[in-house]
Kinemage of the C-alpha trace (Angstrom):
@kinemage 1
@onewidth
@group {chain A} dominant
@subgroup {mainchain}
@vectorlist {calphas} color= white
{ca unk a 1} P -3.073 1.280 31.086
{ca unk a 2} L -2.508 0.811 35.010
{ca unk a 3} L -2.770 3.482 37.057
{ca unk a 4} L 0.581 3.560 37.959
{ca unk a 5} L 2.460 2.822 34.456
{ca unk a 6} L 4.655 5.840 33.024
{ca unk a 7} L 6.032 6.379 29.335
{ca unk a 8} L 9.008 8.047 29.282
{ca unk a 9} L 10.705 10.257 26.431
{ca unk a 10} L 14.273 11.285 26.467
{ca unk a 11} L 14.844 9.969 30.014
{ca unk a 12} L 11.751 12.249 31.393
{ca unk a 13} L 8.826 10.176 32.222
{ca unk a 14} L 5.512 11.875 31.096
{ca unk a 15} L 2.401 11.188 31.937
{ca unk a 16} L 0.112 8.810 30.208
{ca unk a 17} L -2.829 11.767 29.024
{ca unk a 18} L 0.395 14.122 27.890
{ca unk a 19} L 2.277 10.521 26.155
{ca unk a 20} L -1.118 9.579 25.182
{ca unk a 21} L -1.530 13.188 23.476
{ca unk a 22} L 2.424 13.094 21.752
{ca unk a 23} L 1.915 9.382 20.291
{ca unk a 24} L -1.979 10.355 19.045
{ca unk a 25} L -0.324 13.579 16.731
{ca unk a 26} L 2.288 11.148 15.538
{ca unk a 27} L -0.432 9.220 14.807
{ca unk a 28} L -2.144 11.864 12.902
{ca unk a 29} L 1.018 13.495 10.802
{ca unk a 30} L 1.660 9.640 9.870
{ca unk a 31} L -1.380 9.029 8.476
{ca unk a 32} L -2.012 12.835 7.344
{ca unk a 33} L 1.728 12.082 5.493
{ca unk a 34} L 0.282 8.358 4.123
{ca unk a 35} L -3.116 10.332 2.580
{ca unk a 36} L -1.136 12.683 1.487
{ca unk a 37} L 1.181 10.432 -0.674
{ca unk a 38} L -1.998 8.098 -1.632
{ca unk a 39} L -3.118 11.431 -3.276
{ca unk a 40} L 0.073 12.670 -4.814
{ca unk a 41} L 0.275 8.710 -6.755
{ca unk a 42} L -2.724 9.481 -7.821
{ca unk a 43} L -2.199 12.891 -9.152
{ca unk a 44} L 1.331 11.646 -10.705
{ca unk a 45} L -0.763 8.185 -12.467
{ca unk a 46} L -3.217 10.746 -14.282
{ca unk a 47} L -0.013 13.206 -15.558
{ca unk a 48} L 1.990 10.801 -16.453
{ca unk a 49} L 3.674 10.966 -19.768
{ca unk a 50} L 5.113 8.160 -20.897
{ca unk a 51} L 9.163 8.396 -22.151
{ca unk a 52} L 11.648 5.723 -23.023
{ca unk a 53} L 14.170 4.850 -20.558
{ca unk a 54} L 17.551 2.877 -19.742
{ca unk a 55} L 17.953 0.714 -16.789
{ca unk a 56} L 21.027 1.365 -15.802
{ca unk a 57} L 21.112 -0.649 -12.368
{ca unk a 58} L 18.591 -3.015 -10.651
{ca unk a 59} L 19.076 -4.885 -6.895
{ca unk a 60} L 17.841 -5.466 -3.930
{ca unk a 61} L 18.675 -3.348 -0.803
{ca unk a 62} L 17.807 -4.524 2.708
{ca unk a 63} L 17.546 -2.450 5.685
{ca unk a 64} L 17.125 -4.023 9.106
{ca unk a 65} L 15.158 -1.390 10.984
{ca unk a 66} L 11.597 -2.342 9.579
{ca unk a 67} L 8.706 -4.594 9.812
{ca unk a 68} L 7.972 -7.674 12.452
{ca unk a 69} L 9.881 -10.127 10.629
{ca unk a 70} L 13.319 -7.913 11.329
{ca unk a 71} L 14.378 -7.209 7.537
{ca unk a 72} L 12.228 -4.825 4.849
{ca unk a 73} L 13.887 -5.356 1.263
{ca unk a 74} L 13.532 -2.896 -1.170
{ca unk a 75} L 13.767 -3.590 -5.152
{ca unk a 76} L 16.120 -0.995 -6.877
{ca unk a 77} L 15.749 0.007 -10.774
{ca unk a 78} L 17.427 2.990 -11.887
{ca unk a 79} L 16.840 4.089 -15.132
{ca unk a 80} L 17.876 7.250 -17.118
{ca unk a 81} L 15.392 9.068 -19.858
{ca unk a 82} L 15.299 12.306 -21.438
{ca unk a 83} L 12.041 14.067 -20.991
{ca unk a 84} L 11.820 17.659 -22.841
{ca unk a 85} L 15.336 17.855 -23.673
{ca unk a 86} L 16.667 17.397 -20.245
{ca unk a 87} L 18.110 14.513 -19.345
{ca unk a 88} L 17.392 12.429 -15.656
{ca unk a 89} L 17.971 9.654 -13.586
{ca unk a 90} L 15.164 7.789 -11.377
{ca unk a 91} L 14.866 4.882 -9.559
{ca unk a 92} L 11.442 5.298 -8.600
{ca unk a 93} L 9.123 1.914 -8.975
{ca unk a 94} L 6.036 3.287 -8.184
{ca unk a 95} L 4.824 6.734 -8.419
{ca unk a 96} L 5.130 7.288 -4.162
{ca unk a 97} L 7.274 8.552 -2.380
{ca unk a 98} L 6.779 5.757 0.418
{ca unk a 99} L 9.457 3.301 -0.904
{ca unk a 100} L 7.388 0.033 -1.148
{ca unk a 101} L 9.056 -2.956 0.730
{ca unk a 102} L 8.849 -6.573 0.926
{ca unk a 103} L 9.111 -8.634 3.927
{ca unk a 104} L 11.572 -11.032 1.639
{ca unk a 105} L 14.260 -10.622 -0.791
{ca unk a 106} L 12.861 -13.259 -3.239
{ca unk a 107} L 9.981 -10.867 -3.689
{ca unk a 108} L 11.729 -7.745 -3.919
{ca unk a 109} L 13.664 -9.510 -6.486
{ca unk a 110} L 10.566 -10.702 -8.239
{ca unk a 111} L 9.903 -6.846 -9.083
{ca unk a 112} L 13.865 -6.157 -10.017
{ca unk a 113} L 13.700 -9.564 -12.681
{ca unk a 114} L 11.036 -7.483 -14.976
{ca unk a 115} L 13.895 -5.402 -15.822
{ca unk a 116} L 17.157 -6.151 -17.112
{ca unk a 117} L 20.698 -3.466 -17.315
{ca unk a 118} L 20.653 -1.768 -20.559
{ca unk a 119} L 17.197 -3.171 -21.779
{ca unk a 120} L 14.850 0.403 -22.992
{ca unk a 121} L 11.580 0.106 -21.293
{ca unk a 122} L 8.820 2.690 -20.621
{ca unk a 123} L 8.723 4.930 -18.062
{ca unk a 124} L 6.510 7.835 -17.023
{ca unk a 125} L 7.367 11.383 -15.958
{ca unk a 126} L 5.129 13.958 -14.753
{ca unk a 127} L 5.742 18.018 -16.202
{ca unk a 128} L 5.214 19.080 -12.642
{ca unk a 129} L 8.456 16.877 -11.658
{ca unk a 130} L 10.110 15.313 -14.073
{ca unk a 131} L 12.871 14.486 -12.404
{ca unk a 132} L 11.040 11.707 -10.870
{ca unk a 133} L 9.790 9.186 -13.154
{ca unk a 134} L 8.521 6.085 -12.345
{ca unk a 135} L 8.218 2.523 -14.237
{ca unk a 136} L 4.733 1.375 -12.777
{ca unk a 137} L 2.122 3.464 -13.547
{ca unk a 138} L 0.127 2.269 -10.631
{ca unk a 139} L -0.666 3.227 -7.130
{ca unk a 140} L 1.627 1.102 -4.374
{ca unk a 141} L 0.368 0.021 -1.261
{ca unk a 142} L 3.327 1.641 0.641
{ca unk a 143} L 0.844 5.008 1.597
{ca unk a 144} L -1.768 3.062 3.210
{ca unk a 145} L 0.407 1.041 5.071
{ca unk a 146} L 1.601 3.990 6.148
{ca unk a 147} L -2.094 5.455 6.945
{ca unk a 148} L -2.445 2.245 8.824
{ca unk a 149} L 0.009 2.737 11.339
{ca unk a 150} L -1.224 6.135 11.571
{ca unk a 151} L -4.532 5.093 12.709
{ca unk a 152} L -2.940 2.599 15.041
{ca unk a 153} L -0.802 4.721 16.656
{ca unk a 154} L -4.119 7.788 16.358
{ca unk a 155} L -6.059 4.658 18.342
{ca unk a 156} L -3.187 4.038 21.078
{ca unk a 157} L -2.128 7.524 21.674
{ca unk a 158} L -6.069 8.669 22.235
{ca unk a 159} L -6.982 5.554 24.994
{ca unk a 160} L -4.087 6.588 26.760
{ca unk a 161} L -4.592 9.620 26.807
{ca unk a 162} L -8.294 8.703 28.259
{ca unk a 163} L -7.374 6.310 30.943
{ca unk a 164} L -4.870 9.214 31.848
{ca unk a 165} L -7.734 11.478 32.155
{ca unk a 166} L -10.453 8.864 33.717
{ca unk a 167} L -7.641 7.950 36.294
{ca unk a 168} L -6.304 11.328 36.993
């Protein structure tokens, strides 16, 4: 970073060792947040009971504010199931709370085509939250993605934040 470059936050500018320090513990809660998750699948995977369930809507929804090519699509399955009496409604893929998304539509769809309206399939619930089933009992890839950028923005945030220092 130049000597005399500036990041500025809500119309203030801040200097690079205090921007440097703000965009290093965003770095760290994002990646603290993706561990997290990647622990919680994990958790969920080796819980899981498995219960039969209804789809009772699959698509694809697309939302513009993601990833370098502009468009993140997101496959959508929900399914109902009764698990211990109670009845519930999911649309959870993947056991993670990190939706997982596809840079195209054709492979978002790819996931939705394994399941079609009405068709009983298995799903898997968990007795600490069974409201929250999920149809792949496997880990996603959406948590270390997320740990990724994490690190990135840990990496960024902390060189900043030492040039600051160096060129204060």
């Amino acid at each position: 970073m130049a000597p005399d470059s500036s990041i500025t936050v809500g119309g203030r500018e801040i200097d690079p060792v205090r921007g440097g320090l703000l965009v290093l513990l965003v770095g760290v809660a994002v990646a603290g947040y993706g561990g997290y998750d990647h622990l919680q699948q994990r958790q969920a995977i080796d819980a899981a009971v498995p219960v039969n369930a209804t789809i009772t809507e699959t698509g694809v929804e697309s939302d513009g504010s993601g990833s370098s090519t502009g468009v993140d699509h997101y496959p959508v399955v929900r399914f109902e199931y009764a698990y211990r009496g109670e009845s519930y409604t999911s649309q959870n893929v993947y056991p993670a709370s990190v939706r997982q998304s596809y840079d195209t539509e054709s492979a978002a769809s790819d996931v939705v085509d394994e399941y079609e309206v009405g068709a009983t399939v298995t799903a898997y619930a968990t007795p600490e939250s069974p409201g929250d089933a999920f149809l792949k009992n496997q880990q996603s890839n959406g948590p270390l993605v997320a740990i990724g950028i994490g690190l990135v923005a840990m990496l960024l945030g902390g060189r900043s934040a030492l040039n600051g220092f160096r060129n204060s």
